[in-house]
N, C-alpha and C positions, 0 to 999 in steps of 0.2 A: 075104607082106609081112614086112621086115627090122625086129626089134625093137633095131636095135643101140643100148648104150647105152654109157657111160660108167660104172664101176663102181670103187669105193674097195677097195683091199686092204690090210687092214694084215700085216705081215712082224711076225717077233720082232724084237728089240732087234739092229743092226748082221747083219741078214740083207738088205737090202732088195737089194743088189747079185744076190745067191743068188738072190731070189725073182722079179728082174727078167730075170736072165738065163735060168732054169727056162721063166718066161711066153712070153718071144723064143724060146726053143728050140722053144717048142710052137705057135709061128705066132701068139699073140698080138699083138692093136697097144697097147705098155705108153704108160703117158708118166710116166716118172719124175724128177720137175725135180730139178737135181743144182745146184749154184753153186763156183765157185772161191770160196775164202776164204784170206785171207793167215792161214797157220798160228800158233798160239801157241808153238807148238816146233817144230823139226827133227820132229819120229818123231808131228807131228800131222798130221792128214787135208788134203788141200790142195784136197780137192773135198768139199762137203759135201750131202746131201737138203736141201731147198727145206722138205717135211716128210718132220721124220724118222720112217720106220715104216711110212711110206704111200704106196701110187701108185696110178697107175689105168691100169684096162685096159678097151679098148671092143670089145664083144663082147655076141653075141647070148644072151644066158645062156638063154632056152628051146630053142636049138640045140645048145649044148655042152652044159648041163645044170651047176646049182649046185655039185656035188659036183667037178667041174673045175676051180674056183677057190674051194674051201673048202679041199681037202684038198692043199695045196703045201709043197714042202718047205723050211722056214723062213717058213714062213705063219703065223698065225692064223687066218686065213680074210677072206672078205667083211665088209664095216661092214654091220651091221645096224639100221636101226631100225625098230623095234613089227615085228620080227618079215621086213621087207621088204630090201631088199639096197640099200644106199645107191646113188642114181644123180646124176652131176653134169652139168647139162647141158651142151651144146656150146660157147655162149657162155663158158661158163665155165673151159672147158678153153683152149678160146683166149686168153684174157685172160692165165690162169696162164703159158702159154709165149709171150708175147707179156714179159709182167712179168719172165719170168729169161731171155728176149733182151734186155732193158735195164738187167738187173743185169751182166749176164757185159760188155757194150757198153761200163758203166762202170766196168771190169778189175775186176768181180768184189764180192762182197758188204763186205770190206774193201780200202778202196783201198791200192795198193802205193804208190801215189808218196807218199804222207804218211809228212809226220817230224815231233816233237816240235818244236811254235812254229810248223807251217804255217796260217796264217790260213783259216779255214773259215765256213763259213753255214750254219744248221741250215736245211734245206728243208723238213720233214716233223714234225709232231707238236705239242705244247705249245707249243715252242719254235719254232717255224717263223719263218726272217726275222730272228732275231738273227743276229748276226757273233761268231765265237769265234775260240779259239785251239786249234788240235789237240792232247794232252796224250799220250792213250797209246790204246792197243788193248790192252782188258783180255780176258787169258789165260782158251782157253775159252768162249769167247763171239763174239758177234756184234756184243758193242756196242763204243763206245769212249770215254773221257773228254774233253772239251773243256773251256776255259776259259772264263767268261762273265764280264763286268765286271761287275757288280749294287752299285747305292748305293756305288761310288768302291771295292769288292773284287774280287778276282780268286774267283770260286768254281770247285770241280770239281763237273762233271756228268754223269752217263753217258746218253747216247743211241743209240738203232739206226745202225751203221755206216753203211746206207743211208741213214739221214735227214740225212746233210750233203752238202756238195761242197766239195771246193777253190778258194780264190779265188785266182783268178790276181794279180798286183802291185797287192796292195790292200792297204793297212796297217789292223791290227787294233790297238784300246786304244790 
């Protein structure tokens, strides 16, 4: 009987590429969610980790044996807790590549087509369902500024890239 599971690697700090392609060399099934991001600079990453330092590979770990996926190079090894080897189930896995097929679907964790004064709707979080104004994509990061009308002001506020959309020919404020 197949014990295959789903199992968490963390990599060192910007190895994950290393440790993902080392795993594929070795016949591993990895899944390392990766996302386009509209860059902060020129000479910045323009594909980014989903999470950074972590992927997962499914494999029967009492077939290969733990020391197989402890000892990689640019590894730390397997996540552990109390001792056991983190396992994520299948559901879960699905979800996750399911969720960065509908990030990449909408060009990517920050949008390209926004510019300074594009009318936007926060979808997602505290703010969910207000109408703003897009301000900027702050440097190194994920999030970005929008403008919010509050009590007759314009305030700045930083939220998750992904938590707005663009509104099509819809006037804001």
């Amino acid at each position: 009987m197949s014990a295959l599971a789903w199992y968490v690697i963390q990599s060192k700090p910007h190895k994950e590429n290393q440790v993902c392609a080392y795993l594929e060399a070795q016949d591993f099934e990895v899944f390392y969610p990766v996302l386009r991001v509209q860059p902060a600079t020129a000479r910045a990453a323009k594909i980014r980790p989903y999470f950074p330092r972590y992927m997962f590979v499914h494999t029967d770990l009492e077939e290969v044996g733990m020391s197989a996926l402890q000892w990689l190079p640019g590894a730390i090894g397997l996540v552990h807790f109390d001792d056991y080897p983190a396992t994520v189930p299948d559901p879960i896995i699905h979800q996750l590549r399911r969720r960065v097929e509908q990030i990449d679907a909408a060009g990517g964790l920050l949008f390209n087509d926004l510019k300074q004064g594009d009318p936007v709707r926060i979808m997602r979080g505290p703010l969910a369902g207000y109408d703003a104004i897009f301000d900027a994509r702050l440097n190194g990061s994920e999030r970005v500024q929008v403008l919010l009308s509050l009590l007759g002001r314009l305030v700045r506020v930083e939220v998750n890239a992904n938590a707005i959309e663009k509104q099509r020919g819809s006037q804001i404020l």
